[in-house]
LUMNUKOL-675781 format. One line per 5 residues: for each residue x, y, z of C-alpha. Coordinates in steps of 0.05 Angstrom, whole numbers, m for minus. Layout:
BEGIN
X/Y/Z | ...
//
This chain:
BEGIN
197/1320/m188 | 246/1258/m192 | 249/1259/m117 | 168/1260/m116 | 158/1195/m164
219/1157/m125 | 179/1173/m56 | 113/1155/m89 | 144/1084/m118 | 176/1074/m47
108/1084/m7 | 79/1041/m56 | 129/985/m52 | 120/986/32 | 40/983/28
45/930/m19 | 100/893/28 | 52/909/83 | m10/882/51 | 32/816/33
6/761/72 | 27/702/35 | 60/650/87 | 132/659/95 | 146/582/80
111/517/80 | 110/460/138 | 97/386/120 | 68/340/185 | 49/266/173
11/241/226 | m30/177/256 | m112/197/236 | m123/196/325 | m91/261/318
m134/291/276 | m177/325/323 | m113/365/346 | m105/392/275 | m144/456/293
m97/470/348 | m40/463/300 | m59/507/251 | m76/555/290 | m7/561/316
8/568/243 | m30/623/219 | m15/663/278 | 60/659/268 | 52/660/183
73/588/165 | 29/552/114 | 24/482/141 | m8/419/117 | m31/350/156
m30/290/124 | m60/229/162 | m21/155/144 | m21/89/179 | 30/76/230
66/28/184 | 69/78/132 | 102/133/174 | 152/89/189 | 166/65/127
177/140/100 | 238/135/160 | 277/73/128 | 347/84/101 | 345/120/31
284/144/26 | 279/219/22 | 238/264/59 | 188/297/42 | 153/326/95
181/367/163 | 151/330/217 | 126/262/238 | 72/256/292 | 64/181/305
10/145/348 | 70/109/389 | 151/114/382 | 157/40/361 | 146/62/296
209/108/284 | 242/61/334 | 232/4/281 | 248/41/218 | 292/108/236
356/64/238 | 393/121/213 | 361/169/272 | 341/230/230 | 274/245/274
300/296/323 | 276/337/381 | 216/281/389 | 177/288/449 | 114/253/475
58/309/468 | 1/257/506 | m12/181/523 | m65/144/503 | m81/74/524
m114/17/481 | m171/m14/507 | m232/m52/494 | m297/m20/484 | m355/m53/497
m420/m30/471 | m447/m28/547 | m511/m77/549 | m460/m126/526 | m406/m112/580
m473/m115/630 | m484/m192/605 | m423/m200/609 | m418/m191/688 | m357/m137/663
m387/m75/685 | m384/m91/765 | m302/m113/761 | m240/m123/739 | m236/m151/678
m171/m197/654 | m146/m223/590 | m171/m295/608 | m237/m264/618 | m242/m235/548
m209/m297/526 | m262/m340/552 | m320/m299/515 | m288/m297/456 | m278/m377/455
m360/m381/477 | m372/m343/417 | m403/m282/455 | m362/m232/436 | m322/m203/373
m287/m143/366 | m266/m92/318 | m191/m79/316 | m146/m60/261 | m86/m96/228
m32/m105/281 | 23/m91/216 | m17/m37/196 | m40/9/257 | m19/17/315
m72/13/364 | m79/m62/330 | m8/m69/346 | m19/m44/409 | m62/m83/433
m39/m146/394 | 30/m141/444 | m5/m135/501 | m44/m200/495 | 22/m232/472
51/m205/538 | m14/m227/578 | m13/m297/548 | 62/m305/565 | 59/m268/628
120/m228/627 | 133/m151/632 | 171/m150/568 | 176/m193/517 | 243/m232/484
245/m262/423 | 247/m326/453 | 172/m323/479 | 149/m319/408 | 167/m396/393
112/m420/460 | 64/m455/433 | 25/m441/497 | 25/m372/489 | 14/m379/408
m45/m414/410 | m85/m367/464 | m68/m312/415 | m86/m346/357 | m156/m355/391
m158/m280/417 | m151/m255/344 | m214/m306/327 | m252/m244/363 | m231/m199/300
m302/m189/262 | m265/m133/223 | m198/m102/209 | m177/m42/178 | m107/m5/167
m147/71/206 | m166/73/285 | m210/133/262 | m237/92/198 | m250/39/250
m291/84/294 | m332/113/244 | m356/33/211 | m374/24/292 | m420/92/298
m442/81/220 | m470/10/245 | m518/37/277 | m546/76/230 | m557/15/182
m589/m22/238 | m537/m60/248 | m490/m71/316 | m419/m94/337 | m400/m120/402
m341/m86/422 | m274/m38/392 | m201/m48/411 | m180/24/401 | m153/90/441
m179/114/510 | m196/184/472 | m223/155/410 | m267/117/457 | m294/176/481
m291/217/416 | m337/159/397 | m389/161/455 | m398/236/439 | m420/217/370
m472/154/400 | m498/197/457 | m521/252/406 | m545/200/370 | m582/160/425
m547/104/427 | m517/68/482 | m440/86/498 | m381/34/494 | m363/8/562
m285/7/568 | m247/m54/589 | m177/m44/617 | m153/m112/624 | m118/m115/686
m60/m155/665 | m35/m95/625 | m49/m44/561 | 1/m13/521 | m1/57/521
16/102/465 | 60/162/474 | 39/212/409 | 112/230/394 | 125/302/351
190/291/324 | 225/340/264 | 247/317/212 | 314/353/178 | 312/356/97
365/410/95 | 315/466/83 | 349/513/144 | 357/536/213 | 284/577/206
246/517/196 | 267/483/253 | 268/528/293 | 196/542/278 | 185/456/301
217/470/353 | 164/534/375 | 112/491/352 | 124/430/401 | 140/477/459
60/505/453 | 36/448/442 | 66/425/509 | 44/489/540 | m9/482/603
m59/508/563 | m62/478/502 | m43/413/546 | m108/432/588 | m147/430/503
m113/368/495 | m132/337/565 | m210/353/536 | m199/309/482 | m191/247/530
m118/241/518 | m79/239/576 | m34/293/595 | 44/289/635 | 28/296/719
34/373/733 | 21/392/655 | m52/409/664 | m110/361/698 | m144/311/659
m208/307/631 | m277/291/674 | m285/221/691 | m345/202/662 | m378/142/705
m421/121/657 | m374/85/616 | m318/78/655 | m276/131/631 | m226/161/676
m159/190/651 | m131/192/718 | m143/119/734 | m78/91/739 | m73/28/691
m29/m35/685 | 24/m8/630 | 61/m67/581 | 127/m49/573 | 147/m40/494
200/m97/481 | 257/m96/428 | 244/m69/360 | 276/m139/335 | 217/m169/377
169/m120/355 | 192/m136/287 | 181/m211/298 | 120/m209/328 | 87/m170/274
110/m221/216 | 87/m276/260 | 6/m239/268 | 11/m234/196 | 40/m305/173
9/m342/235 | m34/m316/282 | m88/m270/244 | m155/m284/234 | m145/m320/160
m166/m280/100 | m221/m292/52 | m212/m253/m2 | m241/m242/m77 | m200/m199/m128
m250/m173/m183 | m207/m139/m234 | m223/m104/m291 | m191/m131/m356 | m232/m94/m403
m207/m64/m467 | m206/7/m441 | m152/m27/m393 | m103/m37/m450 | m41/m2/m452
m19/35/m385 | m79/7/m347 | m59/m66/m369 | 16/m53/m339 | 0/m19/m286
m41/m85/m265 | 1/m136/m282 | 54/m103/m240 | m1/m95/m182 | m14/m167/m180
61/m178/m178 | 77/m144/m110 | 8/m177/m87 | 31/m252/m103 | 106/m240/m90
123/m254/m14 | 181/m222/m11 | 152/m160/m38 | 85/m154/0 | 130/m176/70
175/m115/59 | 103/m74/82 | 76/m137/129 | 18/m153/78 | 46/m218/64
m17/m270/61 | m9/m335/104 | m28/m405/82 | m94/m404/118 | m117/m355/69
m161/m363/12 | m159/m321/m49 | m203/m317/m114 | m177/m275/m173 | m231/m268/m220
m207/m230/m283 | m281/m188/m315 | m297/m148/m369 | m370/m150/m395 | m373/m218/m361
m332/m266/m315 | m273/m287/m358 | m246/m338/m310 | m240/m361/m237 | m165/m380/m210
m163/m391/m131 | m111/m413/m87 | m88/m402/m15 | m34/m365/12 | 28/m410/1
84/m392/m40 | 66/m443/m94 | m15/m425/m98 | 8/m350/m102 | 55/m365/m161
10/m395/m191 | m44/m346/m188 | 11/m292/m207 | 20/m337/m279 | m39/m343/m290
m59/m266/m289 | m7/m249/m321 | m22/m287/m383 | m99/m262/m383 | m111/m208/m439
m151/m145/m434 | m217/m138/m480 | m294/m138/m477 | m343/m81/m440 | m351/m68/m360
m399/m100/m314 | m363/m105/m248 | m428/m140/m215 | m421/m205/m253 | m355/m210/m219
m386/m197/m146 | m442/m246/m158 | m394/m296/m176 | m347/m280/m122 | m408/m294/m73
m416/m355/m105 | m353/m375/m91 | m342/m349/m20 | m417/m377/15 | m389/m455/29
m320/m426/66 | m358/m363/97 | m403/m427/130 | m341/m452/180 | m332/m373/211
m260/m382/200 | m246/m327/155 | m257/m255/147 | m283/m238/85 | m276/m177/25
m285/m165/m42 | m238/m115/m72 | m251/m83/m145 | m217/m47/m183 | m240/m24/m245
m220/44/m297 | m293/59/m323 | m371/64/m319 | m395/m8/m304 | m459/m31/m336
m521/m46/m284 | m537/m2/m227 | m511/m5/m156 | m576/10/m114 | m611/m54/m162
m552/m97/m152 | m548/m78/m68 | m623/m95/m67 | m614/m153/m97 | m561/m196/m52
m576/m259/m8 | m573/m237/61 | m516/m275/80 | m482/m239/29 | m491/m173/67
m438/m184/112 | m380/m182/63 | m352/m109/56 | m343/m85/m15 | m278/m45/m28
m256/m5/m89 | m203/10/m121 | m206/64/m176 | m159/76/m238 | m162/112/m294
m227/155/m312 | m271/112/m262 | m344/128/m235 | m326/134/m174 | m398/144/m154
m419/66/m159 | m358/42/m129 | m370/87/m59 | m447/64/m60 | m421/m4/m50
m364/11/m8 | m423/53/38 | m472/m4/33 | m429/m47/58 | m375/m22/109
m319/m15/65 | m281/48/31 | m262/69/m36 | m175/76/m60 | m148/119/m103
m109/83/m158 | m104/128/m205 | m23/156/m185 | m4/86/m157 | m43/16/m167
10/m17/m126 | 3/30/m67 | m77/17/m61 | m77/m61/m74 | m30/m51/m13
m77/m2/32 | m135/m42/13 | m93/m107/39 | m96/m76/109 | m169/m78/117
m174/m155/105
//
């Protein structure tokens, strides 16, 4: 009888081992949001082999910064848009095994009866060229932050290295005026930023649906197409890509792994993972995406004549320089050469704010209008900029504004810091009056403009009355949010929707979404 219950409890213990499909251990990835239409193929990999693994899309600037000396990992594998991000910050080289998985160069996209007036659908196109439309005022271009993306730092290099017209740039280069100043007047093109390549894609599709158009998109070969698959099932016409002759930069979508001393069966499971993922034919899915594949991997995707897409067309590559130079030139886009910033700060300093909310603010505002803080993460502001903090709570308490400087940032620190919380909510007074404020500068065209609020509650007055209600040269200021606390959420995406902006999450770290929300402006 004994030997009957131990047999019983052993075939019991087996079919419940057998029936066990939990994953055998979790796998952390960070990577750049292009690569998020690979995800499926990743997972996939995963659940066949038993591994639970996770995807989390950052900016290029943040995956790097997760790479600087003494800060710990926490995930298993970083899958950058280019290497010059864990070239800048993995000083310490912990990223191993990294290989390229596909290239991707960044060109212009024109939407394509604008490339046809532009005599750039029957030729070559160079950087002059573009150059020379953008000083006639007949063409701007979506592109995101050059410190906070990299398909904006992309192609922010290469018209340094087409202005200089060099191969490879030194430091040295950075100090020509010459070359400066036709920079300085490429960026003038920038009608709006953002820290995403996919977020950027999906304001120029979302355009059209508000019956409104850009001109053109600095972004990747295959978002370009991923992009002309949504307008063509939409109806509209397709982006016409530009590869300026005098060179593109090309990124190479490194996989690296990432060692946080959690054993020999995690990496070797990386190390599985990158090897199918170079594979001929998952390098034959990725090649359908419009990403370009290694010669003898698997064949590239269709041309597609319409639009000038052809992965095999060889192109004119820039050559990355020196991550000192690298370095260098992205502090001097951000202190210099940008598109200046026109920017209102509506924050909420109502009573509910008292307390955590209150400190979590003040120390918010701090990194904001401390240079040395904000340049550690290249969101520094530049004297051309113009900034109104304007403090709310069931009205407009007060209107401080400055520029960028050292001195007008200081002083805009003091006097937030001294405000005190109190009063109801009613986060449209503050946008009203920032719109007040903004119309005479937004006049000149020098600026690019945003409203950020952040707010930790239920504002009075309704969003779809308020929308309705606007000038319409007010319309072309994008609204962000920034929640914290308990906040409706609800109003603050209706006016990010309305008016091409998004919504951040403030609720685990103010700091860190003042700082996202910086990229976008």
């Amino acid at each position: 009888m004994l030997i009957l219950r131990l047999a019983a409890l052993l075939s019991a213990a087996f079919l419940l081992n057998a029936c066990d499909d939990s994953p055998k251990f979790e796998f952390k990835i960070v990577a750049g949001s292009e690569n998020q239409v690979l995800e499926p193929i990743v997972k996939a990999f995963c659940d066949d082999k038993g591994i639970a693994c996770s995807v989390t899309y950052l900016g290029s600037l943040d995956i790097g910064l997760g790479l600087r000396p003494g800060q710990e990992a926490t995930v298993d594998a970083v899958w950058p848009a280019s290497s010059i991000w864990i070239d800048l910050f993995d000083t310490q080289r912990r990223v191993t095994h990294l290989q390229s998985i596909s290239q991707n160069p960044v060109v212009l996209g024109v939407r394509k009866a604008k490339a046809e007036a532009l005599g750039w659908t029957k030729g070559p196109v160079s950087t002059a060229d573009i150059l020379k439309a953008v000083d006639a005022g007949d063409l701007r271009f979506l592109m995101t932050s050059a410190t906070q993306s990299n398909s904006g730092a992309s192609a922010y290099l290469a018209m340094l290295a087409a202005a200089r017209g060099k191969p490879v740039l030194e430091a040295g280069d950075l100090d020509d005026p010459a070359t400066l100043d036709q920079v300085t007047r490429l960026l003038h093109g920038v009608e709006r930023s953002s820290g995403s390549s996919g977020w950027l894609a999906e304001l120029y599709v979302d355009a059209f649906d508000k019956g409104a158009t850009y001109d053109a998109m600095w972004n990747y070969e295959a978002v370009l197409k991923e992009t002309n698959d949504r307008l063509r099932a939409k109806g509209r016409e397709p982006l016409w890509a530009v590869y300026p002759g005098d060179g593109v930069s090309i990124a190479d979508s490194p996989l690296g792994f990432l060692g946080r001393g959690r054993g020999k069966e995690v990496e070797d499971f990386f190390v599985e993972l990158q090897a199918h993922l170079l594979t001929s034919p998952i390098q034959a899915q990725i090649a359908q995406t419009g990403r370009r594949i290694a010669l003898g991997r698997a064949a590239q995707a269709k041309p597609e004549p319409d639009w000038n897409f052809d992965p095999a067309r060889l192109v004119t590559a820039v050559q990355m320089p020196e991550p000192a130079v690298i370095h260098k030139a992205l502090t001097l886009y951000q202190e210099a050469l940008r598109r200046p910033s026109l920017t209102a700060l509506c924050l909420d300093f109502s009573g509910s704010m008292q307390g955590e909310g209150e400190s979590a603010l003040r120390q918010a505002i701090s990194f904001l209008f401390t240079p040395e803080r904000a340049a550690e993460v290249l969101v520094q502001w530049s004297p051309k900029d113009r900034i109104f903090v304007i403090p709310f709570s069931g009205d407009v308490a007060a209107v401080w504004n400055g520029s960028g400087t050292a001195a007008d940032q200081a002083s805009l620190l003091a006097q937030a810091t001294r405000h005190r919380v109190g009063g109801g909510t009613d986060m449209y007074a503050c946008v009203r009056e920032a719109y007040t404020r903004m119309r005479p500068l937004l006049a000149t065209d020098d600026y690019l403009p945003a409203i950020v609020i952040m707010t930790d509650g239920r504002s009075e007055g309704d969003p779809d009355s308020f929308l309705a209600s606007r000038d319409p040269g007010d319309q072309r200021i994008p609204i962000f949010g920034i929640t914290f606390g308990d906040a409706d959420r609800g109003q603050l995406d209706t006016l990010a929707a309305a008016t091409g902006a998004r919504v951040f999450d403030g609720a685990k770290d103010l700091t860190g979404a003042f700082r996202a929300a910086r990229g976008y402006n």
